[in-house]
Backbone as JSON, one array per atom type, in Angstrom:
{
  "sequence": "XXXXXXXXXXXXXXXXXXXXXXXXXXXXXXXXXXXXXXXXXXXXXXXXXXXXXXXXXXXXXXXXXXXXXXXXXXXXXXXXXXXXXXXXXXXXXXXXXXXXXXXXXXXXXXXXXXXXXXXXXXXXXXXXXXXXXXXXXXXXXXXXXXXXXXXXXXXXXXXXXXXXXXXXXXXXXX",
  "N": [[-18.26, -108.97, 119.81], [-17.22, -106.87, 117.2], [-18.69, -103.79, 116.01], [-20.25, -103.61, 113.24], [-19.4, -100.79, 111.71], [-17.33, -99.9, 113.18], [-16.02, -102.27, 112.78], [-15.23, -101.88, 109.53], [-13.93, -99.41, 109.44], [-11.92, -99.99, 110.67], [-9.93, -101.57, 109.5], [-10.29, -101.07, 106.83], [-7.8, -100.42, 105.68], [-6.64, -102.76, 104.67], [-7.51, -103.07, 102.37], [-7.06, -101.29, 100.52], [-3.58, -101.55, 100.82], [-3.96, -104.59, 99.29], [-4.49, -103.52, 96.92], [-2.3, -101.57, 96.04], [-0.28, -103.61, 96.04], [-1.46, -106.05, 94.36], [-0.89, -103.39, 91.82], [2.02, -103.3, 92.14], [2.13, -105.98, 91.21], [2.04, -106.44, 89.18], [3.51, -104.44, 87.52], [6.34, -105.34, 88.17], [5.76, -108.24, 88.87], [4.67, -110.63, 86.95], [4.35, -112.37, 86.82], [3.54, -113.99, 89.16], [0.69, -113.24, 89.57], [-1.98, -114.91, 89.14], [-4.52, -117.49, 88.86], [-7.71, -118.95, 90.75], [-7.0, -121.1, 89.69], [-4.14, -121.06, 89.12], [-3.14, -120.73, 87.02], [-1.16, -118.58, 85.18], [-2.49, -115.19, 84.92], [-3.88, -112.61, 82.63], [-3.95, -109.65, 83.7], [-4.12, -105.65, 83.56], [-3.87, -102.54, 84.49], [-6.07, -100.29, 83.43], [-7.94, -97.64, 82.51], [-7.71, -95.51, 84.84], [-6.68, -94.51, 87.87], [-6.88, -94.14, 91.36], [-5.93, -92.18, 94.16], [-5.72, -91.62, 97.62], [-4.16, -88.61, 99.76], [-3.76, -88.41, 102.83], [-2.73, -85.87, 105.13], [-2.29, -84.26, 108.01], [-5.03, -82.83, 108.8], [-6.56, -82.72, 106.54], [-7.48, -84.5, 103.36], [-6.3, -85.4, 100.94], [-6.94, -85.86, 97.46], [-6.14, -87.81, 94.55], [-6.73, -88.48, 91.57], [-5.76, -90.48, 88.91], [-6.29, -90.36, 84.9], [-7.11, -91.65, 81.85], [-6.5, -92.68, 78.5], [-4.11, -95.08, 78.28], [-2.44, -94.41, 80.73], [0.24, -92.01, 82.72], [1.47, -93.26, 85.4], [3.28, -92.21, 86.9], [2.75, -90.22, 88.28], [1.27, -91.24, 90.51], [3.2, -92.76, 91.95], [4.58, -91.05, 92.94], [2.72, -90.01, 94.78], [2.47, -92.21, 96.11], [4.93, -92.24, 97.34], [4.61, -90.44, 99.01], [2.98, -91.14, 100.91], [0.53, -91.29, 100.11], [-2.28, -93.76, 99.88], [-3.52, -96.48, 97.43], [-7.13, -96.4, 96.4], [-8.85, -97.26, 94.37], [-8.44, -99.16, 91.35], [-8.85, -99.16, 87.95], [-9.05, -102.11, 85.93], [-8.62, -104.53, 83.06], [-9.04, -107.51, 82.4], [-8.21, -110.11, 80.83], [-8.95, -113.05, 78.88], [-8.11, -115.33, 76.38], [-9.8, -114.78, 73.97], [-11.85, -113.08, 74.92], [-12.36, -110.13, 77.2], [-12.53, -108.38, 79.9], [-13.78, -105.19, 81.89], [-13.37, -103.64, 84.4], [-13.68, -101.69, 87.63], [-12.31, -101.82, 90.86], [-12.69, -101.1, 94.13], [-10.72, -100.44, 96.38], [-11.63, -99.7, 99.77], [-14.08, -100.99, 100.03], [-13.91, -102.88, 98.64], [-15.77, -103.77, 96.12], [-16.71, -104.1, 93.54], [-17.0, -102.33, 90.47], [-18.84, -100.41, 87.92], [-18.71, -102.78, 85.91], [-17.85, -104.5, 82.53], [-18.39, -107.29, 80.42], [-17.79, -109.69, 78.34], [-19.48, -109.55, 74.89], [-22.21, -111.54, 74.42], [-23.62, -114.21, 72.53], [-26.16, -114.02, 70.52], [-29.57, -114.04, 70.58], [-31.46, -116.1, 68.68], [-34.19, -117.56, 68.88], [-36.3, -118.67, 71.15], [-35.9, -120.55, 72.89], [-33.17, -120.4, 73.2], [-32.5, -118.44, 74.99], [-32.25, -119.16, 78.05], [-29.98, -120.16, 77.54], [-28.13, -118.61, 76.91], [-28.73, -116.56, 79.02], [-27.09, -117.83, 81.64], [-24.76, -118.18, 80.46], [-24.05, -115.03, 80.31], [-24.19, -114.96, 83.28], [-22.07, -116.67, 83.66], [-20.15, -115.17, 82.66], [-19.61, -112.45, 84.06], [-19.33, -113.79, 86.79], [-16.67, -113.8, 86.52], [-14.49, -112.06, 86.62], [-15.14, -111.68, 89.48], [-14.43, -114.02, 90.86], [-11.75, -113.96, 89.9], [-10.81, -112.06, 91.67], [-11.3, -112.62, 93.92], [-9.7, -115.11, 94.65], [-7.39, -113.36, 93.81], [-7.15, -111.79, 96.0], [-7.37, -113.92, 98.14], [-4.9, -114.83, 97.93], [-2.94, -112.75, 97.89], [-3.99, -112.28, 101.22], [-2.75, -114.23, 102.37], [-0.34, -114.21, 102.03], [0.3, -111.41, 103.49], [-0.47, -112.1, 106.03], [1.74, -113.55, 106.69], [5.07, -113.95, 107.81], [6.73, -113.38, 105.81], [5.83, -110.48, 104.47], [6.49, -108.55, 105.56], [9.84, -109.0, 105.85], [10.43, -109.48, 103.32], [8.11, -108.92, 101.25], [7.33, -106.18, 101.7], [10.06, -104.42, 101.69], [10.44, -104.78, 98.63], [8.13, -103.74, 97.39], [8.54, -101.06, 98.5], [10.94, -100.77, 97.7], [9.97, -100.49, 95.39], [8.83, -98.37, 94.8], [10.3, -96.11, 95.44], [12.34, -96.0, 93.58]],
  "CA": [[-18.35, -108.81, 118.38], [-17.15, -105.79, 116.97], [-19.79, -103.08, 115.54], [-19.6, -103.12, 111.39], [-18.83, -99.43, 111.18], [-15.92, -99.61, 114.02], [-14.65, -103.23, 111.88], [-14.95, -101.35, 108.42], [-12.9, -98.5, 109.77], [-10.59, -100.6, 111.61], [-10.22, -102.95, 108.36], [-10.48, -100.94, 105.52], [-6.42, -100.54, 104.89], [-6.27, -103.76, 103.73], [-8.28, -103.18, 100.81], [-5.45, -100.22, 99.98], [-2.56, -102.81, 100.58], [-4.51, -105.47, 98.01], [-4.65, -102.62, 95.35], [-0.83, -101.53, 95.93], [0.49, -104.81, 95.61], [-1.86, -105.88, 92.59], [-0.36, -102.57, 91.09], [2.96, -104.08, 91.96], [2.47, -107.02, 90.82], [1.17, -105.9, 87.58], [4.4, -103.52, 87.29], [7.11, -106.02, 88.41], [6.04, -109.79, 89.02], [3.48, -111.07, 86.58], [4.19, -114.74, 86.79], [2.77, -114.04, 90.48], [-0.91, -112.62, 88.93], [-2.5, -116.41, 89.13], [-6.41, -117.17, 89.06], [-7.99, -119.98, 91.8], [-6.43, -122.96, 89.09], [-2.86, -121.26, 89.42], [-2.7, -120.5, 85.91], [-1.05, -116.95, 85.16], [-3.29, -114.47, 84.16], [-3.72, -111.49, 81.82], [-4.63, -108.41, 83.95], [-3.44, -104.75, 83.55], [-4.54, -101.48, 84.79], [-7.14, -99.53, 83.03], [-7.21, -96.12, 82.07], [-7.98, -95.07, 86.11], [-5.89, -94.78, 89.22], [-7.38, -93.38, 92.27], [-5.45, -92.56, 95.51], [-5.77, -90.66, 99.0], [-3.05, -89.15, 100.87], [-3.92, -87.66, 104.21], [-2.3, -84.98, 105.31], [-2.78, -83.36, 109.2], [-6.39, -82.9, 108.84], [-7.03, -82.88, 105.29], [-7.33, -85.07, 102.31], [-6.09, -84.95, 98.84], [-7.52, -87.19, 96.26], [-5.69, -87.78, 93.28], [-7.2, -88.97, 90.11], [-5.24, -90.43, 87.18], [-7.24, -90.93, 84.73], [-6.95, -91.46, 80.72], [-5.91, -94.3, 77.58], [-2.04, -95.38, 78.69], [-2.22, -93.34, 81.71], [1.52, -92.33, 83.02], [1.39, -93.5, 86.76], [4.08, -91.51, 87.63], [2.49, -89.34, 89.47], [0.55, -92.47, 91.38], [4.06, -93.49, 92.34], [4.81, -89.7, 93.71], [1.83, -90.42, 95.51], [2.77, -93.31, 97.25], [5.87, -91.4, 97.94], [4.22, -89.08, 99.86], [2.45, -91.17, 102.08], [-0.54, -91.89, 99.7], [-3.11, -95.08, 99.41], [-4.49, -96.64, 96.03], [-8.22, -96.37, 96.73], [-9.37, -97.48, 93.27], [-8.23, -99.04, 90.27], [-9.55, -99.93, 86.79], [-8.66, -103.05, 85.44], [-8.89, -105.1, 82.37], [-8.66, -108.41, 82.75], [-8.17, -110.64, 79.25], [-8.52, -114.61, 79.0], [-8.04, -115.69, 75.33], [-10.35, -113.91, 73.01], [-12.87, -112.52, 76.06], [-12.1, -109.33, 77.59], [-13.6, -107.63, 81.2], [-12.97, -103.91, 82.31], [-13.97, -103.46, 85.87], [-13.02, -100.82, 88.63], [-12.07, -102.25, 92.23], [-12.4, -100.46, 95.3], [-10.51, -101.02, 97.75], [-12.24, -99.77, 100.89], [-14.85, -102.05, 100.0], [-13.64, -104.2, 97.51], [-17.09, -103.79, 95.55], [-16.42, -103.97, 91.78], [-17.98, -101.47, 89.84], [-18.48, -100.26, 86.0], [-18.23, -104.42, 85.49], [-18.37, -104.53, 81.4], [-18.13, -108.5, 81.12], [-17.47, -109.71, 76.81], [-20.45, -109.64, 74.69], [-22.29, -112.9, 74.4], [-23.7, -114.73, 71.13], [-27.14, -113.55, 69.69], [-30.49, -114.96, 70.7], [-31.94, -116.29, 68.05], [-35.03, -118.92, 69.4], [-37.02, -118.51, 72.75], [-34.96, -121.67, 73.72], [-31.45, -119.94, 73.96], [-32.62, -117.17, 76.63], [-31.83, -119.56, 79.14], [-28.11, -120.02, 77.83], [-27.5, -116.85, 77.14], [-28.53, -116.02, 80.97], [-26.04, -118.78, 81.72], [-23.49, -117.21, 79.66], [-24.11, -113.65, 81.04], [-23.91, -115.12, 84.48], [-20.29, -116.87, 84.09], [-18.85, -114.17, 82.36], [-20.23, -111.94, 85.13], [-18.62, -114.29, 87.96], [-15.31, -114.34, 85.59], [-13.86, -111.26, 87.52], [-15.42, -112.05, 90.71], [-13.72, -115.01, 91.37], [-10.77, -113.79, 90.02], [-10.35, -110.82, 92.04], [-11.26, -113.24, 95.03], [-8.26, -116.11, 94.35], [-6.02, -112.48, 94.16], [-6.87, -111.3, 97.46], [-6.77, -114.85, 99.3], [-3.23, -114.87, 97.78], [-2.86, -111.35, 99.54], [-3.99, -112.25, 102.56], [-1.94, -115.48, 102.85], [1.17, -113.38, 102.07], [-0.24, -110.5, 104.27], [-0.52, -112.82, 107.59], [3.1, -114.47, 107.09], [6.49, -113.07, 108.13], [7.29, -112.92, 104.53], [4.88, -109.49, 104.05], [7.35, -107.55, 106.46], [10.55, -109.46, 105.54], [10.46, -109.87, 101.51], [7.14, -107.94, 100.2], [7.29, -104.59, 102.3], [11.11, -104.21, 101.28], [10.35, -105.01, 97.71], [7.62, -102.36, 96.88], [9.0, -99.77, 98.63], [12.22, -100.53, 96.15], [9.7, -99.67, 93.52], [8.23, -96.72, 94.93], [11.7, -94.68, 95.59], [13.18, -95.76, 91.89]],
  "C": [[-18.21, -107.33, 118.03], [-18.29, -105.36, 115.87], [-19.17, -103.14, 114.03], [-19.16, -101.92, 111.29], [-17.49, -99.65, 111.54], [-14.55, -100.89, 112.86], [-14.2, -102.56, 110.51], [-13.75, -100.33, 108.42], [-11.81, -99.04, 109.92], [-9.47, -101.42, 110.14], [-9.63, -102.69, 107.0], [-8.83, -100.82, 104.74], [-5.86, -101.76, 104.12], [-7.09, -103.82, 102.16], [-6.8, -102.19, 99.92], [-3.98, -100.94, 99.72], [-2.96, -103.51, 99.77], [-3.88, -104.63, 97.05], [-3.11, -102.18, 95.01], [-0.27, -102.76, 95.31], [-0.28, -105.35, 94.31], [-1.07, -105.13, 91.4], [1.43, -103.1, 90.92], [3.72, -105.14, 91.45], [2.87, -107.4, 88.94], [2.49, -105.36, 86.99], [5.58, -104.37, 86.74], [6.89, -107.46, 88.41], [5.2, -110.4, 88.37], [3.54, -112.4, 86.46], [3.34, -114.83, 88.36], [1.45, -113.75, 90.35], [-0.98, -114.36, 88.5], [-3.35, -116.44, 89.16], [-6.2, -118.53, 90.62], [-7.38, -121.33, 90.58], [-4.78, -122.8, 88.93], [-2.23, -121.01, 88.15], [-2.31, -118.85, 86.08], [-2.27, -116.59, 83.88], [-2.77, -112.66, 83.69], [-4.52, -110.18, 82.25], [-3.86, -107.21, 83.81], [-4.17, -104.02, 83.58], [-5.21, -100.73, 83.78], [-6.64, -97.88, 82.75], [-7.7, -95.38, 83.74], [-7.66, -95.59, 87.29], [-6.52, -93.89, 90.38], [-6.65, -93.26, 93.74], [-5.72, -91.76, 96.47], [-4.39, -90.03, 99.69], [-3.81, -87.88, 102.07], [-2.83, -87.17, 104.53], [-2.88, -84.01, 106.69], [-3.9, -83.81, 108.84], [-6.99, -82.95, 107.42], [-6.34, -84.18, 104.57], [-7.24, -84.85, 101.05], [-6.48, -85.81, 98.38], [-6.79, -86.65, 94.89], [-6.0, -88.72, 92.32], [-6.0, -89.13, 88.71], [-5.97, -91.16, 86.17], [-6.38, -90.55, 83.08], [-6.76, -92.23, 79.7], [-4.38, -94.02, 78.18], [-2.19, -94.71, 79.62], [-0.58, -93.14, 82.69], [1.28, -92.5, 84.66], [2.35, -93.27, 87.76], [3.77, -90.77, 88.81], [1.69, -90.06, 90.6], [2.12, -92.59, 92.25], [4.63, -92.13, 93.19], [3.95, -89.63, 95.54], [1.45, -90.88, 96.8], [3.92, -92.68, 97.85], [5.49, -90.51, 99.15], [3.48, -89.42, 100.83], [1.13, -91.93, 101.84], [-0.99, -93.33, 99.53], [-3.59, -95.31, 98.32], [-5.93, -96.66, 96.76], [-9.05, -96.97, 95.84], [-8.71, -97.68, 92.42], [-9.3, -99.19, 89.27], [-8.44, -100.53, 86.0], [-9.34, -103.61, 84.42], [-7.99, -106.64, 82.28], [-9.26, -109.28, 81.19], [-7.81, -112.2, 79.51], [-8.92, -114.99, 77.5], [-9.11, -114.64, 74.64], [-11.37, -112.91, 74.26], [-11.56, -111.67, 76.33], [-12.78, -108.27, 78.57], [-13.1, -106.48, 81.24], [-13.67, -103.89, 83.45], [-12.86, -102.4, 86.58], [-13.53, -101.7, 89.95], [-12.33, -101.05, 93.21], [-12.84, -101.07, 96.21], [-10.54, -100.96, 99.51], [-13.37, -100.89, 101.26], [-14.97, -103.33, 99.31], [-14.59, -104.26, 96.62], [-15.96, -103.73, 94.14], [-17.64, -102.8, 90.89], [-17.61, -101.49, 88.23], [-17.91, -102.02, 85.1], [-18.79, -104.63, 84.16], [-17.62, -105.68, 81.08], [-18.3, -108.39, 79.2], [-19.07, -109.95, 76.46], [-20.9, -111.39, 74.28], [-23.41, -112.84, 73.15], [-25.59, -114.06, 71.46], [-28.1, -114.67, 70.57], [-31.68, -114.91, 69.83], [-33.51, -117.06, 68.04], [-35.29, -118.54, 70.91], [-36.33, -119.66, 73.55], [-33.94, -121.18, 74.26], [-31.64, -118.71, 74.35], [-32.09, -117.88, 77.86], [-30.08, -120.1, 79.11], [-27.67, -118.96, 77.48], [-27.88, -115.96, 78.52], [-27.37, -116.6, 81.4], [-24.74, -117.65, 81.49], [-23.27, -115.94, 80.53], [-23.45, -114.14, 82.4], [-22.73, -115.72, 84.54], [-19.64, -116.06, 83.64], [-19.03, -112.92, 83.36], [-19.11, -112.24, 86.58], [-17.04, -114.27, 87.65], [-14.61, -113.77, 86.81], [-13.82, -111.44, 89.1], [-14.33, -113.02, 91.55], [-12.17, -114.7, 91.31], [-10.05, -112.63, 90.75], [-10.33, -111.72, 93.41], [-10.15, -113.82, 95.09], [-6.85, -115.04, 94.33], [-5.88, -112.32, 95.46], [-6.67, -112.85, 98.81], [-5.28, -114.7, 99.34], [-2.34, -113.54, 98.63], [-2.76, -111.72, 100.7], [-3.03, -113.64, 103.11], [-0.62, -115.05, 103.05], [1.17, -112.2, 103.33], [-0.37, -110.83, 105.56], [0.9, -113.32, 107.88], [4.08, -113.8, 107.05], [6.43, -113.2, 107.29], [6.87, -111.49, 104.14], [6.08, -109.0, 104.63], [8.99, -107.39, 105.7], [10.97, -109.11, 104.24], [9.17, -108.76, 100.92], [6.94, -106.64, 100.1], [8.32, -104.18, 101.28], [10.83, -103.95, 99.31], [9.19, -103.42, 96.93], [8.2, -101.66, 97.59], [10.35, -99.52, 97.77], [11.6, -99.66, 95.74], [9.21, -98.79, 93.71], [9.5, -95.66, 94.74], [12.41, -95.25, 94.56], [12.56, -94.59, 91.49]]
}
């Protein structure tokens, strides 16, 4: 059984691959952005891009951060060698609206601001407005999960090498 530190290490590039291709997907294929029922969904990057590129012995971190943010220089980035490390996303299903940041060393979700929920008027509706809280809470969750199985299903099968490699790196060197 490998030691958690040595698997985290060993491991953690696939969180960086997820967040690329998300960004990809997001860019170029959005009929491919699906939840766990297969329906397309309404996600798009946030005002914050975060990437790494190693370099010899050092690291650069590059921050884009801002409203509309131009992700040009993300795409320089990747040019150069760099990993996404972090996005922020807003993810929109009919009138509701989530903003969450990913990261993808750990996949953890952070800054998770989930739509506001109805008034509690009566000592009765505390227990559906916990309710409430708690599925709009899991909203992202799940849906960030149902992305990355779809990842990793693509990510295990000659097609990743073949068809998905080829394809972003198009869109990096446009």
């Amino acid at each position: 059984m490998l030691d958690i530190a040595v698997a985290y290490n060993r491991y953690k590039f696939l969180g960086h691959e997820f967040l690329t291709w998300l960004w990809y997907l997001i860019e170029n294929d959005r009929k491919s952005l699906t939840n766990e029922k297969n329906e397309i969904i309404s996600l798009n990057i946030g005002n914050k891009v975060v990437f790494d590129n190693k370099t010899d012995n050092n690291t650069e971190n590059i921050v884009i951060k801002g409203d509309d943010p131009g992700l040009e220089e993300g795409i320089i980035a990747l040019k150069k060698g760099g990993f996404v490390t972090e996005i922020d996303f807003l993810f929109q299903e009919g009138e509701f609206q989530w903003k969450f940041i990913v990261k993808g060393e750990s996949f953890s979700l952070n800054s998770l601001k989930a739509p506001e929920t109805g008034n509690i008027e009566k000592k009765d509706d505390i227990e559906g407005a916990l309710l409430e809280k708690i599925y709009l809470f899991e909203k992202p969750l799940l849906l960030i999960e149902a992305l990355y199985k779809k990842f990793i299903k693509i990510r295990l099968s000659p097609k990743w090498n073949t068809e998905v490699v080829p394809l972003i790196k198009t869109w990096i060197s446009k």
